[in-house]
C-alpha positions in Angstrom: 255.4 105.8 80.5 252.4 106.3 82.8 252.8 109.6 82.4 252.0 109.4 78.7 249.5 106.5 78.7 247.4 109.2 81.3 247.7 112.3 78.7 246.5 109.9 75.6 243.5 109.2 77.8 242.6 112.4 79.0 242.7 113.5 75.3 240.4 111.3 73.8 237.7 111.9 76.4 238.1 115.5 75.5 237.7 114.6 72.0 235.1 112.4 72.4 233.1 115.0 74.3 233.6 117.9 71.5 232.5 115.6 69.0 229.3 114.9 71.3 228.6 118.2 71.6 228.9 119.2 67.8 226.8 116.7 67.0 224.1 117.4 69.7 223.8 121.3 69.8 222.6 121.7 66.4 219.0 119.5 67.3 219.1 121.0 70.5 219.3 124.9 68.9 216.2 123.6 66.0 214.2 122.4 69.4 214.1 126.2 70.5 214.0 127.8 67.2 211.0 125.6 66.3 209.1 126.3 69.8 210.0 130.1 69.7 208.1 130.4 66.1 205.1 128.1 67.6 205.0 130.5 70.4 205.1 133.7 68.1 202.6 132.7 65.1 202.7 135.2 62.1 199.4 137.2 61.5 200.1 138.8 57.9 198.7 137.5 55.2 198.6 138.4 52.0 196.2 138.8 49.5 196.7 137.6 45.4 196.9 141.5 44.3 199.5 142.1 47.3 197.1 143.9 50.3 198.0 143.3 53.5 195.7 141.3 55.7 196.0 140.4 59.4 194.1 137.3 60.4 193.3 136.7 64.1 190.9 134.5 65.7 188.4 135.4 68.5 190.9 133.9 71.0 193.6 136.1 70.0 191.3 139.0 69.8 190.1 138.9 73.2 193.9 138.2 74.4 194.9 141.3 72.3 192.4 143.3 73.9 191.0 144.6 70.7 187.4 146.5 70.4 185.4 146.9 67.4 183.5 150.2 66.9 180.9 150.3 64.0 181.1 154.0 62.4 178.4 156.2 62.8 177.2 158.6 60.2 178.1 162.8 60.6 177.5 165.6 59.0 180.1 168.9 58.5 178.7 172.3 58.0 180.9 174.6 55.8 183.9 176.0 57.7 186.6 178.5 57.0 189.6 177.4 58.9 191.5 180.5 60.3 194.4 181.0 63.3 194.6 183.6 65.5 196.1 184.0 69.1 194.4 185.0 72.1 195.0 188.9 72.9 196.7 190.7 76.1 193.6 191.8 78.4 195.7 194.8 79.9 194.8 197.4 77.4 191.3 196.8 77.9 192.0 196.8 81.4 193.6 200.4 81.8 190.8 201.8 79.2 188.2 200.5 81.6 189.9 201.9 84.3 190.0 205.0 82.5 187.0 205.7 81.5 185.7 204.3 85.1 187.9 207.1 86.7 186.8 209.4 84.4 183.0 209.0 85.1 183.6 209.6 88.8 185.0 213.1 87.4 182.4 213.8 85.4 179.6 212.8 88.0 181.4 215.1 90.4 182.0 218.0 88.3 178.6 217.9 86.4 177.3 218.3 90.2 179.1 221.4 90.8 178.6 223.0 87.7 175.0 222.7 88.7 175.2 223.6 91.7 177.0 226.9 90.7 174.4 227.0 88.1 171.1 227.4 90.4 173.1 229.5 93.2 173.6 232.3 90.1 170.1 231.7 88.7 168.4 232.4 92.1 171.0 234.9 94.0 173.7 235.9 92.3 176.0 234.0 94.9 177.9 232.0 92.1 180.3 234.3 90.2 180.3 233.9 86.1 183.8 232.6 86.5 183.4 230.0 88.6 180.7 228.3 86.7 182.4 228.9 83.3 185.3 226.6 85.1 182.9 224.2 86.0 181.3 223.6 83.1 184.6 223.9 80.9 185.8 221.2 83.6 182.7 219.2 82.8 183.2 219.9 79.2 187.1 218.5 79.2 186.0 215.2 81.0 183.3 214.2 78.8 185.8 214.7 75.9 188.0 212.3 77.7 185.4 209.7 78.6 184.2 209.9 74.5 188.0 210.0 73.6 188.2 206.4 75.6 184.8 205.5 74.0 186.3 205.9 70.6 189.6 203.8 71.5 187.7 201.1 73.0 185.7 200.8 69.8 188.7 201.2 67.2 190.9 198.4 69.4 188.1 196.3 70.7 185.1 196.8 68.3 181.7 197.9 68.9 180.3 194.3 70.7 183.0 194.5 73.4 182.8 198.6 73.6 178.9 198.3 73.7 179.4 195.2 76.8 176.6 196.1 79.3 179.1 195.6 82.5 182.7 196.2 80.7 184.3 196.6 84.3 183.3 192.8 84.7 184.4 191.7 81.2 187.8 193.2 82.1 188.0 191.9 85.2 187.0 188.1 83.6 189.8 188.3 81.1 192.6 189.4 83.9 191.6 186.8 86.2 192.2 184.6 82.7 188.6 183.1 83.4 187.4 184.3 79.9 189.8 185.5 76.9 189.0 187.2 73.7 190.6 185.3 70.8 191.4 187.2 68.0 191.3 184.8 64.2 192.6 186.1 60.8 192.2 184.3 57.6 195.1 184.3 54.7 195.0 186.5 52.3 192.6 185.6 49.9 190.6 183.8 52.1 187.7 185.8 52.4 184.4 185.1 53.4 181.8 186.8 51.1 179.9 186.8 54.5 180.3 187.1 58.5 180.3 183.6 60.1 177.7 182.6 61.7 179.7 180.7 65.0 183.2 180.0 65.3 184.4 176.8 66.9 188.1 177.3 69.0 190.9 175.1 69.8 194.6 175.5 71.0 196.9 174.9 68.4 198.4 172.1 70.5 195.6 170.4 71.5 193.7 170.4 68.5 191.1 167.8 69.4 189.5 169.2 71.8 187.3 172.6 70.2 184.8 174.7 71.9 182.4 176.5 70.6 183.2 180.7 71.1 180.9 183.5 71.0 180.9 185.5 67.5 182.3 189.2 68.8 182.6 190.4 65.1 184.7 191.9 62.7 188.2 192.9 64.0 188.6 196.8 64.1 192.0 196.6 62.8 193.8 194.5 60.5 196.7 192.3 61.3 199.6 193.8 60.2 201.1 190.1 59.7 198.2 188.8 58.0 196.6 191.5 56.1 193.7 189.2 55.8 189.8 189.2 57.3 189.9 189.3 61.3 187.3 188.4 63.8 187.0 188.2 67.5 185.5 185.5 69.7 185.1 184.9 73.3 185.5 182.0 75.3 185.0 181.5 78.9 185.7 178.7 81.3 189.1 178.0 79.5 192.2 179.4 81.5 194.2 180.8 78.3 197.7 182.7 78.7 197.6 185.7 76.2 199.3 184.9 73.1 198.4 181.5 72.8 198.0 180.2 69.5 194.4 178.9 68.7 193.1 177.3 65.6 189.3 178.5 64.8 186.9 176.4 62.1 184.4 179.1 60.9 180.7 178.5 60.1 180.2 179.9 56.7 177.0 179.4 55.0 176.4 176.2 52.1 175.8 172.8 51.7 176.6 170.5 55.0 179.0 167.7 54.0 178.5 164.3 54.8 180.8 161.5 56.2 181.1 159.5 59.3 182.3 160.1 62.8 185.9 158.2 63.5 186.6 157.7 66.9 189.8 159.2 68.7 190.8 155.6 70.1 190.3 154.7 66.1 192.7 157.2 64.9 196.7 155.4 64.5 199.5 157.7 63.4 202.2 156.4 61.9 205.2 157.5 58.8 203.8 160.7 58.8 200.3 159.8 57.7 196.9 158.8 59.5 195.3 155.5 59.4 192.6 152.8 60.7 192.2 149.0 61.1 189.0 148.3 59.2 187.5 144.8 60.2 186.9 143.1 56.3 185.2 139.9 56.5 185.8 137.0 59.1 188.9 137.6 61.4 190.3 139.6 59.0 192.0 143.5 59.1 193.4 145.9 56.5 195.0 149.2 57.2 193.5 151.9 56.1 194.8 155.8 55.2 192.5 158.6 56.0 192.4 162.3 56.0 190.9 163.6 59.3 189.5 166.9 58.9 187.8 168.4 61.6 187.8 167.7 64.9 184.3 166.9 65.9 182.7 165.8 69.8 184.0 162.1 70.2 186.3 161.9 67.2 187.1 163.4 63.9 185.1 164.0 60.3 186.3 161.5 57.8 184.7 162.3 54.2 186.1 159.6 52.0 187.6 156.1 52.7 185.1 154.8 55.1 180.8 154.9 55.2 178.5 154.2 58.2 178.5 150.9 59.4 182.3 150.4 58.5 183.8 148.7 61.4 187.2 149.8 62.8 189.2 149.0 66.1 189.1 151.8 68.4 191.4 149.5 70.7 194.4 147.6 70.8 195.3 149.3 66.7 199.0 149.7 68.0 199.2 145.9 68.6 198.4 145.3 65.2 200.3 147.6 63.9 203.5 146.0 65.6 202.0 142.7 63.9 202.2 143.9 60.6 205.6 145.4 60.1 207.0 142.9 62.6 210.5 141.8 60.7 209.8 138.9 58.2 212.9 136.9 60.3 210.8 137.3 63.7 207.8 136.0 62.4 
C-alpha cells in the first residue's frame, strides 16, 4: 500500500513538472527570438516601384568599415583590343649567334684575302689560287651573314633586325628580362592604320597593363588567326614564352569620355559587375556596370555612373551579404 501511495506521488510531480515546462519554454524561446532579431536589424528597404535600397546610419557605417569614393572624370582614347602571346626568344637567339659567328669569319677571311691581295700586287708571292680561295671564302660568308640578315627580317621584322646591339636584345629576352609579344586581331578586325602605342596585360591578370613599345607590323601571318599582327616589347616584366597577353591598341579618333571606377569599387557577383552608389542620406542602391578597360587605379566606366557619383570602394561585400541576406534571417 506504501508502495503504491509512493508511485502516485512520484507521478504527479513528473506531471506537474512537464506541464511547467510546456507552458514555460514557449515565452522563454519568443525571449531569444525577439533579442536575436534586435541584435540583427534588417537593412533592405524597398522603394514604391520595387528598387532595392539599403539604409545604414553613420554608426553602422563606421562599424561596417565602409569608405565612400567620389568618381572622378576619365577619358578613353580609341583602342583595338587584340590577343597575342609572348614568343620563344631561342630563334632569335641562334640567328644572333649565327650571324655573330659568321662576322668573326668574315673579318678573318676578308683579312687574308687582302693580305694575299697586296703580296701578289707587289711580288708575285701570293699565287692566283690562293687568293681566288680567299676571296670565294670571303664571298660564301657574306652570303651567309645576308642569308641570316634576310631571316631575321622575315621572322622578326625590320625594327628588331635593324636593333643597334641585337646580341644584347637577345641576351635580354633569354634572361626573360624583356619579351617580344606578338598581338593579332580577328579577322575582320583591321585597322585602316598602324597603332600608334599598344598597352599589354597578361590574360590572367587583366588589371594590371603596361604600356609596350610599338615594334611593327608582324612579318608573318598567324596561321591561327589569319588576321593583322603586330609586335611589341616590354621590359622589366619576367614573362614565360607563350603566355597569353591581352593588348588594347591606340588607333586614331575621337577620345571617349566616362569616369574612372576604382578597383576596391568594383563587386562581382552572378556573373555580372556592379557598385554600391550612395543616393541620398544613408541610403545605397546596387548598381550594374560594364567595365571596359583597365585604366591606372581602376577601370573605364562609359554609362551608368558620371563624375561626382559616389560609390564605396570599401566594405561593398558587407553590403552585398545585407542585401540578399534570407528574408527569415532578417
Amino acid at each position: 500500500m506504501k508502495k503504491l501511495i509512493a508511485g502516485i506521488v512520484l507521478g504527479a510531480a513528473l506531471g506537474g513538472g512537464g506541464m511547467w515546462w510546456l507552458t514555460r519554454a514557449p515565452a522563454g524561446h519568443e525571449d531569444d527570438t525577439k533579442h536575436e532579431n534586435e541584435a540583427q536589424p534588417s537593412f533592405v528597404r524597398h522603394t514604391t516601384n520595387g528598387e532595392v535600397l539599403l539604409k545604414l546610419d553613420a554608426a553602422t557605417q563606421t562599424r561596417m568599415g565602409l569608405k565612400l569614393a567620389a568618381l572622378a572624370p576619365a577619358r578613353l582614347e580609341r583602342e583595338a583590343k587584340a590577343f597575342g602571346r609572348v614568343l620563344d626568344p631561342a630563334p632569335l637567339a641562334a640567328l644572333v649567334t649565327e650571324a655573330a659567328t659568321l662576322q668573326t669569319s668574315l673579318s678573318a677571311s676578308s683579312n687574308e684575302y687582302a693580305r694575299l691581295r697586296l703580296l701578289r700586287s707587289q711580288t708575285q708571292n701570293a699565287s692566283a689560287r690562293a687568293l681566288e680561295a680567299a676571296e670565294a671564302a670571303m664571298t660564301q660568308q657574306q652570303l651567309q651573314l645576308a642569308s641570316v640578315a634576310q631571316r631575321l627580317r622575315l621572322g622578326w621584322g625590320e625594327k628588331i633586325a635593324s636593333e643597334a646591339d641585337l646580341g644584347a636584345l637577345a641576351r635580354d629576352l633569354v634572361a626573360l628580362e624583356s619579351a617580344i609579344v606578338r598581338v593579332d586581331l580577328p579577322i575582320g578586325g583591321a585597322l585602316a592604320a598602324a597603332p600608334t602605342a599598344g598597352r599589354l596585360a597578361v590574360v590572367a591578370s587583366p588589371d594590371d597593363p603596361v604600356e609596350a613599345q610599338y615594334l611593327g607590323a608582324a612579318p608573318v601571318v598567324d596561321e591561327r588567326m589569319q588576321g593583322q599582327g603586330f609586335l611589341f616589347r616590354l621590359d622589366g616584366r619576367h614573362l614565360a614564352p607563350g603566355t597569353a597577353m591581352i593588348a588594347w591598341l591606340a588607333v586614331p579618333g575621337e577620345a571617349r569620355s566616362g569616369v574612372l571606377l576604382p578597383r576596391g569599387g568594383i563587386l562581382r557577383h552572378a556573373g555580372g559587375v556592379f557598385v554600391y552608389a550612395h543616393t541620398t542620406g544613408d541610403s545605397f542602391r546596387r548598381r550594374e556596370v560594364q567595365i571596359e578597360r583597365p585604366l591606372p587605379g581602376g577601370w573605364f566606366v562609359e554609362e551608368g555612373l558620371k563624375p561626382g557619383d559616389e560609390v564605396v570602394v570599401a566594405g561593398a561585400q558587407l553590403l552585398l551579404s545585407e542585401e540578399l541576406k534570407p528574408a527569415w534571417a532578417e
